[in-house]
N, C-alpha and C positions, 0 to 999 in steps of 0.2 A: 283863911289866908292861904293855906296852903291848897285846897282847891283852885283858889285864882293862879296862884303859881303857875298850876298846871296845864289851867286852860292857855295861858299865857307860854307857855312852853309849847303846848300842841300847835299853838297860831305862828308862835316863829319856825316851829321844825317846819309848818307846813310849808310858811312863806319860803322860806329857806331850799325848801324843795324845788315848790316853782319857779323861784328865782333861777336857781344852777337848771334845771330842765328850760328855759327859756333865755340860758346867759349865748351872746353869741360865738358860736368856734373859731377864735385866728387863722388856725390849719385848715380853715375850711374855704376853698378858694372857689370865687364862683367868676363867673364869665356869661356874655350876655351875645344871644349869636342873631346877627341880624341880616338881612340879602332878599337877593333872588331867587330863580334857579338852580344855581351853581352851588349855593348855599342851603337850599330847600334838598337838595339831591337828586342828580337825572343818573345817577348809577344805578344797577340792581347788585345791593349787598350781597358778596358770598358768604359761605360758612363763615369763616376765620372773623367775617365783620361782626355776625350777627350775635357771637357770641359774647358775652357782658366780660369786660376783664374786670369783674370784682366791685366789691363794696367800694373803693376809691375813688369811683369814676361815676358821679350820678347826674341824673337830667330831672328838671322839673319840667314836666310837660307842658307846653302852651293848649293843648288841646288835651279833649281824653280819646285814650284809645282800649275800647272796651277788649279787642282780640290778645293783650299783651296785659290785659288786667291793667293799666295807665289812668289813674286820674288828673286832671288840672292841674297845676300846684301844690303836687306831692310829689316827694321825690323817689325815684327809685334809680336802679340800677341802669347804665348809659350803655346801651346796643344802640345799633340799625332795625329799623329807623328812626333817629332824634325829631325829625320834624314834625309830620304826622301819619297816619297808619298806614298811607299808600304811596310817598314819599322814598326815596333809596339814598347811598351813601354820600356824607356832607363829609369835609372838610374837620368840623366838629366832633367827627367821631376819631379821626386819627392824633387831633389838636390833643383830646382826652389822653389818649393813650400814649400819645408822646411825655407828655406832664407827668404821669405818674412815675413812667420810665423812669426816669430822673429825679423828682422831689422824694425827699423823705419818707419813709414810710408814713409816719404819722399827720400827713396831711392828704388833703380829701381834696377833690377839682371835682365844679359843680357847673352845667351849664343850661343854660334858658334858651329855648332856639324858637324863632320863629319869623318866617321866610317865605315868599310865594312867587313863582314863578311867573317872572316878566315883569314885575313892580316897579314902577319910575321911584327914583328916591323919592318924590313927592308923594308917597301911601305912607312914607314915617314920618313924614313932617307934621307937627299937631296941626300949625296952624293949615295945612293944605289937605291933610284929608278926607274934612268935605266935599270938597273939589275934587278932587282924585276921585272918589265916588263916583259920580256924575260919568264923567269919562273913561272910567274904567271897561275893560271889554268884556263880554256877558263870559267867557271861560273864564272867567278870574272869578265871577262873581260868587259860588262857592267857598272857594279859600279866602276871599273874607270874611265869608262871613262865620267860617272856621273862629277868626279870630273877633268876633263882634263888631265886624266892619270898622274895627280899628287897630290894626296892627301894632301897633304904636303903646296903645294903653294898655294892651297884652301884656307886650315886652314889660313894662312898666310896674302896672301892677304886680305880675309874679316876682321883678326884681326885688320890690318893698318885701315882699314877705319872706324871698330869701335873705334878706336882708337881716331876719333876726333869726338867722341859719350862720348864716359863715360872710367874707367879705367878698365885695366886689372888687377884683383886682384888673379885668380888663374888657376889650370890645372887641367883636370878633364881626367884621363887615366884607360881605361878597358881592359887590351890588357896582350896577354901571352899566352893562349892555343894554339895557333899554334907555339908557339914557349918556349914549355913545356921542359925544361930541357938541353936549352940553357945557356950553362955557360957564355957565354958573355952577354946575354938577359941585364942587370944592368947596364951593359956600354952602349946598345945600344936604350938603353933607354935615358940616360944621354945627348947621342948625338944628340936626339934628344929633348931635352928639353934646351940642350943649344944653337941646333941653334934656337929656338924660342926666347929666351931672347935676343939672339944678333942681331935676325932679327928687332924682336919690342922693341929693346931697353928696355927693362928690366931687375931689379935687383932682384936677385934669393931671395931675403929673403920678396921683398914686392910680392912673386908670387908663392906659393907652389905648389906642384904637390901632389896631392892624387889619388892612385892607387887602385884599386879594387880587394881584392880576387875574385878568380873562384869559380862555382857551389861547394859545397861539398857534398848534398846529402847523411849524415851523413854516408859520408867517402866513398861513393859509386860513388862522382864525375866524370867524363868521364875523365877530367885534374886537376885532385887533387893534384898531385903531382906539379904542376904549384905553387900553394901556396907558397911552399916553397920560391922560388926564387921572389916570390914578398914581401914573408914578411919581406922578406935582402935585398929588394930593398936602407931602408937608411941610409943603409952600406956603399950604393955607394952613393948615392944619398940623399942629407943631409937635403933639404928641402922637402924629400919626406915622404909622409903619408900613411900609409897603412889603408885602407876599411876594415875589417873582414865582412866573408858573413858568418859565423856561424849563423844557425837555416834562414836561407834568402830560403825559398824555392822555387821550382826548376821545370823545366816541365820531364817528362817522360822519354828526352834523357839522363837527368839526366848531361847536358853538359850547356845547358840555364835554366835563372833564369823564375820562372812564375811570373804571373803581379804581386802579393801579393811580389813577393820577390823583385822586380824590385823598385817597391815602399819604401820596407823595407831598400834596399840597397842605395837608392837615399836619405831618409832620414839620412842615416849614413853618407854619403858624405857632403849634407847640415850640419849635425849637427857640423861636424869636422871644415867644413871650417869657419863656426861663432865660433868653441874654439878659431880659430888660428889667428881670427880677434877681439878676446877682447871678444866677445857676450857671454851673457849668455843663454843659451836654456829653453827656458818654453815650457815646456811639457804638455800637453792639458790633463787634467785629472777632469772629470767633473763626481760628482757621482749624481746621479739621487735622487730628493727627497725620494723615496722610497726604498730606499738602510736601511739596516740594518747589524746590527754587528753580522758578524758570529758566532753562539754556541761555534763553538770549539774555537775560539780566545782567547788570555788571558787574563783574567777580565783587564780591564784599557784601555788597546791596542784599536785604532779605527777603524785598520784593521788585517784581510780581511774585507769587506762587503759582500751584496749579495742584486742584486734588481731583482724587481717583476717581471725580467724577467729570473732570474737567472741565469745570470751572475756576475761575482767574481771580486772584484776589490781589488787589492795587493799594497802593499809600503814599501820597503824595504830600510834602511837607510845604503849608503853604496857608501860613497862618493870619493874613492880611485877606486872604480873600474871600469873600463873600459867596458864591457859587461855582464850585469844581464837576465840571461834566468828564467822564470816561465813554470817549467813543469809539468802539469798535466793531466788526463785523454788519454794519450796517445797523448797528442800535446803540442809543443812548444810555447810561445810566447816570443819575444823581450821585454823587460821592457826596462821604456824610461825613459830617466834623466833628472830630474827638476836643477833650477840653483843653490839649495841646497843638490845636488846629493845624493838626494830622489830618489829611482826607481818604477816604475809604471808600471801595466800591467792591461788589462781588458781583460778576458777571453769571448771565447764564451758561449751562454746560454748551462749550465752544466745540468746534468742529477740529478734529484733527490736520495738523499741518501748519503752513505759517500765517500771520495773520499779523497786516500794518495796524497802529491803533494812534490815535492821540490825546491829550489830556486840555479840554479848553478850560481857560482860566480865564472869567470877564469877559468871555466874548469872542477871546482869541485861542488858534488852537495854537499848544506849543508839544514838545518832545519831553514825555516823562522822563525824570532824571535817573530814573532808575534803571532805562533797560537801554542798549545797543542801539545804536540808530543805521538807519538803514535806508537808503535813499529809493523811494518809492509815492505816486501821488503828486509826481512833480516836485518834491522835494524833499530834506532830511524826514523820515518819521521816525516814531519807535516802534517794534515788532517783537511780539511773542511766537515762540513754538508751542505748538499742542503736541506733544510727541506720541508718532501711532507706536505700539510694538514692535516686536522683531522684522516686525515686514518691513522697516523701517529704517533696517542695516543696509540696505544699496547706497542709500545716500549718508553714511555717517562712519566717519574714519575709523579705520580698524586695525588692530596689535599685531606685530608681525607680519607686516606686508608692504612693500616696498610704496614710498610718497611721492609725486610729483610737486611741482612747483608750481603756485601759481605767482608769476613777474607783474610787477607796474609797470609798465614802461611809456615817455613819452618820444613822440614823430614831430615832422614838422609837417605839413600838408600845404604842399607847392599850390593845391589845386583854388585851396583855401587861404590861402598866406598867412598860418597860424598853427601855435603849437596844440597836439592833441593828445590826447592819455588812453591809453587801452590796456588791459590786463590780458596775459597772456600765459594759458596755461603748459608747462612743457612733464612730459612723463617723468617716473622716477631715472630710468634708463639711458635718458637724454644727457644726463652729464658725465655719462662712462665712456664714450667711443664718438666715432665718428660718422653713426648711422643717422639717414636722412629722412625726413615725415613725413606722411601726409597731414593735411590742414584742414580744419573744420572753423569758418567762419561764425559765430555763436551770437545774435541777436537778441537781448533782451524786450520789454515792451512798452508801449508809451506812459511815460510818467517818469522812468526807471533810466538808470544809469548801467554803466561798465563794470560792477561791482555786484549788480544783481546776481548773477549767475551766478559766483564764487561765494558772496554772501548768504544771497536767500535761497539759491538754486543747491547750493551745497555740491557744483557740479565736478569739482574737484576730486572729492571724496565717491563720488559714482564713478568716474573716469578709473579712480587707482583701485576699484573692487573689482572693476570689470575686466581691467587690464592684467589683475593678479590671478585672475579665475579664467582667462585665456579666450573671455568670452570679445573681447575689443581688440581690435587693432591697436598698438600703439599711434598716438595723435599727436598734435601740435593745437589748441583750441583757442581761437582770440576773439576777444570782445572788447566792443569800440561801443561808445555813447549811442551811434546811431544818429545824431541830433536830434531827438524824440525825447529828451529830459524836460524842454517847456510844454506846458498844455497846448493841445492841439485850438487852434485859430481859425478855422476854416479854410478854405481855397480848392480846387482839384484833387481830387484822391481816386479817381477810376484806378484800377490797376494799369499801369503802363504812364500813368499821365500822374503820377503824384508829384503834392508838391512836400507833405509837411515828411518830412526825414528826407528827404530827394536830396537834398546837400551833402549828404552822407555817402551818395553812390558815384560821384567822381570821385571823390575822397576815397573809398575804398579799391575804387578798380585802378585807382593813378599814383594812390602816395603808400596805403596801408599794403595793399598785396605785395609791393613791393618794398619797401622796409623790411615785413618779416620776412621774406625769401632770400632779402642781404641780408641779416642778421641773424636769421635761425636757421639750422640747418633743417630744409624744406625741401623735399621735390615738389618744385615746382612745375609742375604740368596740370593740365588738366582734370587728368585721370587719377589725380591725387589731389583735388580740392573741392570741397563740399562749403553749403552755406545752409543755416538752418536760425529759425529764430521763433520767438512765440510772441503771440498776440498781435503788435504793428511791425514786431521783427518777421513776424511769417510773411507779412504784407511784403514788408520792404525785400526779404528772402524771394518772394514771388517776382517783384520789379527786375532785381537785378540780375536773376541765374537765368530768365525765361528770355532775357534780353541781352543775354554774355555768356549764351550754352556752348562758347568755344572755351570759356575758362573754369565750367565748375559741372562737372558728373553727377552728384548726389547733391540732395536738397531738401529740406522737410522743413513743414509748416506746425505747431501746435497751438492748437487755436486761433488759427492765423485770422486775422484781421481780413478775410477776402469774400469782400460783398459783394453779392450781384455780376458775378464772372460769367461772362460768356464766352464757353468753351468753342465755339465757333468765331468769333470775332480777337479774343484776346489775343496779345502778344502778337499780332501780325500773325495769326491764323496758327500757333504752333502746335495747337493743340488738334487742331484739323488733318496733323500728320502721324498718325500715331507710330507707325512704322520707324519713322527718321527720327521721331521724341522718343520713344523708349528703346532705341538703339544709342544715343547718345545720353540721356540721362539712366545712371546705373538702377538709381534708387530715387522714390518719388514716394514720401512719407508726409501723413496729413495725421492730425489725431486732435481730443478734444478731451474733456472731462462729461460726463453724462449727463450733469445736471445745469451746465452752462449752454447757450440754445445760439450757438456763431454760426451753424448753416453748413459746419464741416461736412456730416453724414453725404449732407443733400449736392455738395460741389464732388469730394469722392464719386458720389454716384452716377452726377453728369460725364466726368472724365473718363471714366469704366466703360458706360455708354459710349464713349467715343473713342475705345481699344485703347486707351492710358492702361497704364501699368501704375495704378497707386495703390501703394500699402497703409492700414487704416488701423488704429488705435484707437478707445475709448481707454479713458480712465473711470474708475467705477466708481460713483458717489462724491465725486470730485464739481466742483465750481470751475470759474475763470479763476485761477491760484495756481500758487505754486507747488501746491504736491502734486495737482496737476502735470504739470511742466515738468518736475522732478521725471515724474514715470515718463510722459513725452519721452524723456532726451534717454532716458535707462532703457526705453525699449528700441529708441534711434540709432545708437553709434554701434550696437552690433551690426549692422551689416555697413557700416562704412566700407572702404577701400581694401573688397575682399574679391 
């Protein structure tokens, strides 16, 4: 008896074993990845991919891969690449690594992938993969048969077996470009999404599908038009999720995502699938002890930042919205959502100086609330400084040293029959006595208003360093709109024949010279008025001094806006005189930044050639901007009316 006992003890210990060794894991979350290309992976994974983030993150192989030790239907650890052995970065591998980010420690994300590049959704369909066969095209015929010439029973199969591993909690689908504008493409979809639930016994609501836009390559997509019919995918398809690949960039064919966007887009998959599982997303946003609060920010406000390595760190409150993009310096970035749908972005390290930027929400761009705005782009934006060092003191107001003023003031313009505003700088000195100025007419550039200069130009704070250190004349400086704040429209632009700002040059020579010469104390003559301006302001500076050299002696261009000038024809031949132009013009200044390419060197050198007297500036390392334009105008007003 007590023998039987015992054998009867060894058979439940043992079943008992096998049971718990065979019970399935809850925490055990698996995902089932199915596609194209895009899905299969046209990246080539770098280091950072290939490396396995840990036991939490595993893939059952659809295939084996002998070079990584990989069997079939065993699980191991989830690197690049999930598909198979000569395959690059999916989608699936950042989706992994998003999820664990987030979930519990004690839960595990498991995924099945299997994917071949160019597949109509018809290679998953059960009932159509015979067919599919048949016409499929001989470079496929390989990666078929990878998967037993049926993709489909692949997926399936491994799913059963992970099935007595951990649960199947979602879909993860990349697929549409070969079958771009497919009207059934939503049903044939459907059909294959529900033979998977009927296969593996699952209910559509504990199992969503999220779908993937294609490449867009801001609108240059190879299957953009694909979009469409996935983003009505759950129209049809009720528990389906659409991916947006908005700003997800892209390789050259402009048809596949590159690694950066493969990543970008794997994150968006992950982050979606922990909304639809309860999870909140914490957003990894670390600012570095040496982070400081940007100039231009609004006193109070804690961003933007800016650390020692200059880069930008953004947060945008804006909890309704679905995709927040950070645009600036001519690159995009993703902003990423905290579980207080806070949006984040850190930029790459930015270039010194000022820099517009804007924040689109849904599609549209608007002005971060956080920082100063500043009219530039044709309209309000926001802008950060990247502030350089002490070099950096000419243009930034200094302790104990007498301040000028800069006025609003508005005119009426006879010429124009309407009120206009211009801002008007006068010396510290100008409110003591009854000493009379010379004037420097001061054009900003097109996009840009009467505020530029005092704003973004910081020309103010240059004027009272240089005036304190003896190196300037005292001045009188005023800036007017230009009419150059709308986008430019087309029509005539030769020098001498412009049309877009052109409204601005009766206006100036009939209403504005004259205003301030009544109301500020100004010598008015010739020999004490200059006009200078940068980018379309040098344009329009070229129009009106080369064509009114009885009202204005000095004149500089920065970066000036002037194409295709012939030094022989221009201006009613004035340049053809050198003698009689550089006896009447005192000072004739041209200058550029090094790494902006406006033709300045090359017009300088014509006029040289033709016994002009111009003086010539490079900024070093500088763009079309305004640090630019800062050194421009710092290395210009010393030799004004001297």
């Amino acid at each position: 008896m007590t023998m039987k006992r015992s054998i009867l003890s060894a058979v439940l210990l043992c079943m008992a074993f096998l049971g718990a060794k065979a019970a399935v894991d809850p925490n055990f979350y698996i995902f089932l990845c199915f596609g194209q290309s895009n899905m299969e992976g046209a990246a080539r994974p770098e280091a950072a991919d290939i490396a396995s983030p840990g036991p939490r993150f595993l893939l059952m192989p659809a295939v084996d891969d002998p070079q990584r030790g990989r069997k079939m239907g065993e699980w191991c650890e989830a690197s690049a690449p999930l598909c198979r052995p000569n395959t690059g970065l999916t989608p699936a591998d950042y989706f992994g690594r998003t999820m664990i980010e987030t979930l519990p420690e004690n839960i595990r994300v498991g995924v099945i992938h299997v994917a071949i590049g160019g597949i109509r959704i018809e290679g998953f369909m059960p009932d159509s993969i015979a067919n599919y066969l048949k016409v499929a095209p001989g470079w496929m015929k390989g990666m078929l048969e990878a998967y037993g010439n049926n993709p489909y029973e692949r997926l399936v199969t491994l799913a059963k077996k992970a099935q007595q591993d951990g649960v199947i909690k979602g879909v993860l689908m990349h697929q549409g470009e070969s079958n771009t504008g497919d009207p059934d493409w939503a049903l044939k979809v459907q059909n294959v999404y529900d033979h998977l639930l009927g296969d593996l016994q699952l209910k559509p609501e504990e199992v969503p599908l999220l779908a993937g836009e294609v490449v867009q390559a801001n609108g240059e997509g190879q299957c953009i038009a694909c979009n469409k019919q996935i983003d009505e995918l759950p129209k049809t398809l009720h528990t389906a999720h659409v991916i947006s690949s908005t700003g997800c960039t892209n390789g050259p064919d402009k048809l596949h995502f590159d690694a950066a966007g493969y990543r970008e887009l794997g994150r968006r998959y992950g982050e979606k699938m922990l909304e639809l599982m309860g999870y909140q997303v914490h957003t990894p946003f670390t600012v570095p002890d040496d982070a400081f609060v940007a100039e231009t920010t609004i006193p109070g406000q804690d961003f933007p930042k800016i650390d020692g390595e200059r880069r930008a760190y953004f947060r945008v409150n804006a909890p309704t919205a679905n995709q927040v993009i950070l645009d600036i310096c001519g690159k995009k970035y993703d902003m990423r959502r905290d579980q207080n749908g806070i949006w984040c972005a850190v930029t790459d390290p930015l270039v010194v100086g000022f820099h517009y930027y804007f924040i689109n929400i849904g599609g549209v761009n608007v002005i971060d609330p956080n920082t100063e705005t500043f009219f530039g782009c044709n309209r309000e934006a926001g802008g950060i400084e990247i502030p350089e060092g002490p070099e950096g003191d000419y243009y930034r107001p200094q302790q104990g040293i007498p301040h000028g003023q800069v006025r609003s003031i508005y005119y009426f313009a006879e010429s124009t029959n309407e009120w206009r505003h211009a801002m008007v700088y006068t010396p510290a000195a100008y409110e003591k006595g009854k000493k009379k100025y010379p004037v420097l007419y001061l054009q900003h550039g097109m996009g840009e208003d009467e505020t530029g200069w005092s704003k973004q130009g910081h020309m103010q704070h240059i004027m009272d360093n240089l005036i304190h250190s003896g190196e300037v004349v005292p001045m009188i400086v005023v800036m007017e709109s230009g009419d150059v704040k709308a986008p430019f429209r087309g029509g005539d632009n030769r020098q001498g024949f412009s049309e877009y700002g052109a409204s601005f040059y009766k206006v100036l020579l009939n209403d504005l010279i004259p205003y301030i010469d009544k109301n500020f104390r100004t010598k008015s003559d010739r020999e004490h008025r200059a006009m200078a301006g940068l980018s379309w302001g040098g344009h329009q500076t070229f129009d009106v001094v080369l064509t009114n050299m009885d009202k204005f002696s000095y004149m500089g261009a920065f970066s000036g806006a002037i194409f295709g000038l012939d030094v022989k024809t221009a201006y009613d031949g004035v340049f053809t005189r050198p003698d009689e132009f550089n006896k009447k013009m005192h000072y004739l200044y041209l200058s550029c930044g090094s790494e902006e390419n406006f033709g300045t060197e090359a017009l300088v050198k014509s006029l040289r050639d033709n016994g002009i007297n111009a003086d010539f500036y490079v900024s070093p390392g500088t763009h079309h901007e305004w640090l630019t334009w800062r050194r421009c105008f710092r290395n210009f007003v010393p030799h004004l009316f001297k």
